[in-house]
N, C-alpha and C positions, 0 to 999 in steps of 0.2 A: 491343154485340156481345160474345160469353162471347167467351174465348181456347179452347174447348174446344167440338169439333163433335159428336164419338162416331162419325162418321163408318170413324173408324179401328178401332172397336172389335170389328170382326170381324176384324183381321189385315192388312188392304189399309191402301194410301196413296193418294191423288190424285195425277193427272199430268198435268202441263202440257198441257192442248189437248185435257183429255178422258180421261179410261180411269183405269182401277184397277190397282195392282200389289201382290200380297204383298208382305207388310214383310218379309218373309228374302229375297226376289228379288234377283237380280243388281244390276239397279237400283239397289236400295233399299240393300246392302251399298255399292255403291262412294260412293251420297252422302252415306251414314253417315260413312263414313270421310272424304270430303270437307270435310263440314258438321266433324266434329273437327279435321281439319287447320286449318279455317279460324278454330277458335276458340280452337287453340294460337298462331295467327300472331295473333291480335287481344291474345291475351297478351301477347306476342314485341316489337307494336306499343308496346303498353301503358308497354314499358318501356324501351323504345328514344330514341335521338334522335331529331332532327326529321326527316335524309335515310333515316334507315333505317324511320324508322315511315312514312314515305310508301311506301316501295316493299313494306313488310307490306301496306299498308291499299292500294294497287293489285292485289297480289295475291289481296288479300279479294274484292274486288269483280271480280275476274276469275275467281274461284271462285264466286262466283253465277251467272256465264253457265256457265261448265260444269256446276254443278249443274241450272241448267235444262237444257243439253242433253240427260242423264243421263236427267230426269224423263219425256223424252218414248216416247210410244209408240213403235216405229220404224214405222208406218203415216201416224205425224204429224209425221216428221222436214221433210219438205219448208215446214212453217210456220218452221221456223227461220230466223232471221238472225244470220248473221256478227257476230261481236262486242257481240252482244247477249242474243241466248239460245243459240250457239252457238261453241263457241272457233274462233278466226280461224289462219290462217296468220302475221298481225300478231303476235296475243297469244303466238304462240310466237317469232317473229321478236323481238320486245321481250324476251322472258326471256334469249335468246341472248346479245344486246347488252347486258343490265344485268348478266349474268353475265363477259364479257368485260371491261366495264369495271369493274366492282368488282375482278376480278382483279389489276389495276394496282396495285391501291393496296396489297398482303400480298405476301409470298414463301408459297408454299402450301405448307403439309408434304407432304413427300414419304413419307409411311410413315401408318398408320392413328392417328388422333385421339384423344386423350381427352377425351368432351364433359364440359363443366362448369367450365370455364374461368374463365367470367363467367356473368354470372345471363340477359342478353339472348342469347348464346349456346348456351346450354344448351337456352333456351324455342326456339332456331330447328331445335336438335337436335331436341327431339322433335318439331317440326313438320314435322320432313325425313322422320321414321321413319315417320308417320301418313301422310301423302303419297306415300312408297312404300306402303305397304301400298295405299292409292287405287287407287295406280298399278298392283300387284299387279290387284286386283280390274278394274281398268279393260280387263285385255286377255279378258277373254272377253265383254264390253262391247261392243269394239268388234268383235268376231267378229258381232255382229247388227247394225254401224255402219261397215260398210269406212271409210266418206272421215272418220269420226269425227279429230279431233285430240287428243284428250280424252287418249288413253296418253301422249302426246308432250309433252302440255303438262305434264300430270303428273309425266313425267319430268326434264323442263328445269328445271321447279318445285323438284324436290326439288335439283338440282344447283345451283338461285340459294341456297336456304337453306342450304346446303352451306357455301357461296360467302359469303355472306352472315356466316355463324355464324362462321367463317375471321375474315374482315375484324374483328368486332366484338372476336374476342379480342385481334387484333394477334398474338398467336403462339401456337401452338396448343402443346400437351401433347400429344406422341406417346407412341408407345406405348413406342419405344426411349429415349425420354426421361423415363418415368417410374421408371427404377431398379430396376425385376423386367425378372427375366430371360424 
């Protein structure tokens, strides 16, 4: 099998369960940006411990159901399932609770950050920034996906790497703490 079909070579992509969409499409912008989140957090993993690259490398793979949901036609949303090609109430309820509890473990600055702290922290920055941007593109998404979770997950998302980025420095470099006025 080539890695290469040509299929795409008029502009369009393939989508889950059938049908075509322009690659500048809504669609196709918010999984862009998905599919990059995903592979600054595989970085993120990369260089992380053993409990923090688990909860990258869950995230990863919770970005593969959302990206398929993304993929699909809205004529073809009803083939979805929950937590599998479709983000769950679960999979947002889980980012809630791993965001609470990581909070435990840091005093959170109370003023804006300066990312670059550490090297695994830095890589969760820019994975939070790419993930808003998702999250950006995600709400006119879900304008053709009312029950979609897809925004919210995105949003919680970007609040664990936050979260996450926090913890891994142990104390963060604000802004009034870096010596300019």
């Amino acid at each position: 099998m080539k890695i290469y079909t040509k299929t795409g070579d008029q502009g369009t992509t393939g989508l889950l369960y059938g049908g075509r969409a322009p690659k500048d499409s809504l669609q196709i912008e918010l999984n862009g940006a998905v599919d990059e989140a995903q592979a600054h957090l595989g970085v993120a993993r990369a260089h992380a411990q053993s409990e923090l690259a688990a909860i990258c490398r869950d995230a990863e793979l919770d970005l593969w159901i959302l990206m398929a949901e993304v993929a699909t036609h809205p004529d073809k949303r009803d083939r979805l399932k929950a937590g599998a090609t479709l983000v769950s109430p679960e999979m947002v309820s889980h980012l809630e609770e791993l965001i609470d509890e990581v909070s435990t473990r840091f005093t959170p600055p109370r003023e804006f950050v300066v990312p670059g702290e550490e090297v695994v922290a830095a890589f969760l920055d820019v994975a939070r920034t790419v993930v808003r941007r998702a999250e950006r593109h995600s709400v006119a998404f879900v304008r053709t996906a009312p029950d979609s979770l897809v925004q919210v997950y995105l949003n919680r998302l970007s609040d664990l790497l936050w979260t996450l980025a926090r913890w891994s420095e142990g104390s963060s470099l604000t802004a009034r703490g870096s010596g300019r006025a």
